[in-house]
N, C-alpha and C positions, 0 to 999 in steps of 0.2 A: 536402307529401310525399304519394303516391299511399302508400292502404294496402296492405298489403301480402294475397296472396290464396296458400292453404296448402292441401295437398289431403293427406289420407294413405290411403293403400293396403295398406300392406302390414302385418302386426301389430306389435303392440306395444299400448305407454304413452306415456300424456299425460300431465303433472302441472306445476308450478306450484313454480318457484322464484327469491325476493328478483326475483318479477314478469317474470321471465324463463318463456315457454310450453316446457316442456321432454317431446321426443322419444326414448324407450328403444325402440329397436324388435330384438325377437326376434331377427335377424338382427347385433345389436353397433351398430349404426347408433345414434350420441349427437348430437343436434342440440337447438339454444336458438335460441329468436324473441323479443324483446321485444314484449308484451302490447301494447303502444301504440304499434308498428308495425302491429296485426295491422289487418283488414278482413273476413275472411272464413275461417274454417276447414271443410273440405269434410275429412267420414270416410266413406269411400268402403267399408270393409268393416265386418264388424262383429266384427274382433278385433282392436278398438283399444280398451283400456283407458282412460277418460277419468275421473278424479279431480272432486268434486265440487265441490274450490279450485277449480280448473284452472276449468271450468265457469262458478264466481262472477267470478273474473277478467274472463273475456271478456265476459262480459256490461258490466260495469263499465266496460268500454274500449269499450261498441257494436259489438264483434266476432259477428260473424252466425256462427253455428254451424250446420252443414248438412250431415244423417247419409243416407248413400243407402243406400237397402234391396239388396234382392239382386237388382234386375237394375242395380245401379249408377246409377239415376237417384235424384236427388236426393229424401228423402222428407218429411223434421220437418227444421226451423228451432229453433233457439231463438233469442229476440228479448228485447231485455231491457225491464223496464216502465216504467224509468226514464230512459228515453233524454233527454226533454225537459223540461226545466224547466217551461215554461208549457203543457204538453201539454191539462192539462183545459179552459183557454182555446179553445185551438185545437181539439179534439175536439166542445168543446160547436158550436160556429161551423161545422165539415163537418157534425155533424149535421143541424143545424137550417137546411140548403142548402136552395135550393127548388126544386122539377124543373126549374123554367127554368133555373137556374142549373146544373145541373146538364145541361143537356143543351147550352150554351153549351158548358162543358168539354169533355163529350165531341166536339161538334165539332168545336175546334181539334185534340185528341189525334188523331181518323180526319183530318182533313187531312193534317196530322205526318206519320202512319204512310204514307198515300198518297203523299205526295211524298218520300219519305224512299223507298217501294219503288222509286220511279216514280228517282229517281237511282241505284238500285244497277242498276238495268237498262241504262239508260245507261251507267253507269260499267264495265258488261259485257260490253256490244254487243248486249242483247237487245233484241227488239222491246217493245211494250208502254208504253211511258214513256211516252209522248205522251195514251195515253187513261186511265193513272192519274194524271195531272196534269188531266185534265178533270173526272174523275170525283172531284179534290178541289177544284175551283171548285164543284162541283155540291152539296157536302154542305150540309146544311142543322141548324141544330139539333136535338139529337139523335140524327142521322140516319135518319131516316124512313124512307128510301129504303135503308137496308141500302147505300149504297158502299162500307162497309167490306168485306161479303164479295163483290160484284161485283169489289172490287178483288184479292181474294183469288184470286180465279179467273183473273183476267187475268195476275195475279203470277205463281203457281207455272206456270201454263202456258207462261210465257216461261222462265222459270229452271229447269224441270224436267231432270233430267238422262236423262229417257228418257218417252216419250211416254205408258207406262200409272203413272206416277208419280200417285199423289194423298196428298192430305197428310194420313195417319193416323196417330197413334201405334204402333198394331199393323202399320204397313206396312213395307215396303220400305227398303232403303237407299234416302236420306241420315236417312228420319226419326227413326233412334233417334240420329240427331248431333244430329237438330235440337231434341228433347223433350231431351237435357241440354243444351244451349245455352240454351233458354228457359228450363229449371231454374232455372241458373245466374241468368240476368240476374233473374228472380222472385226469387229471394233476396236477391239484390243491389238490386231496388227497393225491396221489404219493407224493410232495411235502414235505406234512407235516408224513409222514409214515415215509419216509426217515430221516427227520429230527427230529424225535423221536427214532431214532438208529433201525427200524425196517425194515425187509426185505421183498422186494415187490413178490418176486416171488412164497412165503408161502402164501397161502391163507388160511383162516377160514372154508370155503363151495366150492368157487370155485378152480379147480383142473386142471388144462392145462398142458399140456408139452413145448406147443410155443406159451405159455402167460406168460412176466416177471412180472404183473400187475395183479398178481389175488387177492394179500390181498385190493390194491386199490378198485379193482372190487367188494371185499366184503362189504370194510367200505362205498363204497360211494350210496348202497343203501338207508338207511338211510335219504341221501341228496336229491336224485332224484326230490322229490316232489316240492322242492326247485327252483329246474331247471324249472320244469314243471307249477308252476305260472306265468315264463316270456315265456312260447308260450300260454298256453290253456287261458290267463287272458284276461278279457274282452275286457280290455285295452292296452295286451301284443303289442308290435310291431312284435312278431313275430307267431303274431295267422294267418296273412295270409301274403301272398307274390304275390304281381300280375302276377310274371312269374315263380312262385313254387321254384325260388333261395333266396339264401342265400346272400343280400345287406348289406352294412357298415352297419347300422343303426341297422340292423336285430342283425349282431353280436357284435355292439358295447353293446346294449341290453341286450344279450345271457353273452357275458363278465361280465355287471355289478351284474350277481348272485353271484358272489363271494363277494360282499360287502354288499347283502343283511342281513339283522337284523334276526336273528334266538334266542330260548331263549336254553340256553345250561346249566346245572348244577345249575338251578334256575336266570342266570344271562340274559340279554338280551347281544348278540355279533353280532359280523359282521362275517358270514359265512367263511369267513377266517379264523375267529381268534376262531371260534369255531372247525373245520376242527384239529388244532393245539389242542385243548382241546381234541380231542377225539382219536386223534394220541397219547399222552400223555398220555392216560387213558388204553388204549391199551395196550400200553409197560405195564403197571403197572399192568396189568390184569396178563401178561404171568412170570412177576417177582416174584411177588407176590402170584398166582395163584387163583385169583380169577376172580366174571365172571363182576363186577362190570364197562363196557365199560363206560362212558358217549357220551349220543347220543342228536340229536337235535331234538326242537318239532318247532310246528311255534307259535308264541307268544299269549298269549292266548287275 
């Protein structure tokens, strides 16, 4: 069963009963979720009263909890410490990775990501595909050569929806869809990293000091493309916005990437439950030591 993915907006209470997630809100609104349906709970303002059961619950159940500040993008996580049985196994083993090894991964991850843009282009009628599928024969361990952001450049300039488009957070529509899109799917990697006994603050490529989130940041390249069919689609709800914000509808939209169909390890999954396949795969890369990730393509 795909878990389930809960956004609340509007005021109110959260609390916790006989394990049921229970919703009081301001307005008379009474709604119950079973804790062990859940997957992701998104509080979107900050006049939602949340119980500190309610809170242990979720965690218990590996329900990613995900508060957004005040311009609505997604801000703190809570992740629970306990997700994984053999967690220090496996944390010890990505630690103690070796740059080669280490740079093996991120190659396959910027292929992924490359061929994975390189068919939503196609699958768009954009130009472009042809020489980001080159430019993922061309990556090398590591990537040396930076094709990840050569491809980056060739990407948005085929998918832009107007020529002075560039891809900033502080920019222009589509990008404040596209920074809660990549929220979202960040949390929802975190999620399953964690509950594969692996530690978020170890990244494969990316390197921070006051980033807890850099292996997320690595694996969920890969995904991006994923995101980027529900703004750029012809049909996306959130390809424009009449007042350049971000509306229910926009990110009810933006939310439902996590249950889109992706094909993962030859199987067809729900980006969820593939997400969890390549968190899995992961760990068993760095146990194991081999570079064999499993990553997502879009279905052919």
């Amino acid at each position: 069963m795909i878990a389930k993915t809960l956004a609340f907006g509007s005021p109110g209470k959260l609390s916790l009963k006989d394990r049921q997630l229970v919703y009081d809100g301001e307005d008379g609104v009474h709604r119950t979720f079973p804790v062990e349906d859940l997957g992701f709970v998104f509080i979107e303002t900050g006049r939602v009263l949340v119980t500190s059961a309610c809170l242990q619950a979720l965690s218990e159940a590996n329900v990613a909890v995900v508060v957004c500040g005040p311009s609505h993008l997604p801000q703190a996580q809570l992740l629970p410490f306990e997700a994984n049985a053999t967690m220090q196994e496996t944390a010890e083993a990505q630690l103690e990775a070796t740059p080669a090894a280490q740079g093996r991964l991120w190659k396959r991850i910027v292929q992924a990501k490359l061929r994975n843009q390189a068919a939503l282009l196609s699958a768009l009628g954009q130009p472009g595909g042809g020489r980001l599928e080159n430019l993922a024969s061309a990556v090398k361990n590591g990537d040396p050569a930076n094709c990840e952001a050569q491809g980056a450049r060739i990407y948005f300039q085929s998918l832009a929806p107007t020529a002075d488009f560039r891809r900033n957070p502080d920019g222009v529509w589509p990008n404040a869809a596209l920074d809660y899109g990549y929220a979202v799917l960040r949390a929802a990697v975190a999620r399953a990293l964690v509950g594969s006994g692996l530690v978020c603050f170890r990244g494969i490529h990316h390197h921070n000091r006051y980033n807890p989130f850099c292996l997320a940041d690595d694996v969920m390249e890969a995904y991006r493309p994923f995101v980027d069919q529900f703004v750029f689609g012809p049909d996306a709800p959130a390809r424009s916005s009449p007042d350049g914000k971000l509306t229910p509808p926009i990110k009810a939209a933006l939310l439902s990437c996590l249950t889109c169909d992706v094909a993962i390890g030859g199987l067809k999954r729900p980006l969820m439950i593939a997400l969890s396949s390549t968190s899995a795969s992961l760990a068993r890369c760095y146990l194991e030591k081999t570079p064999d990730i499993s990553l997502p393509a879009f279905l052919p």
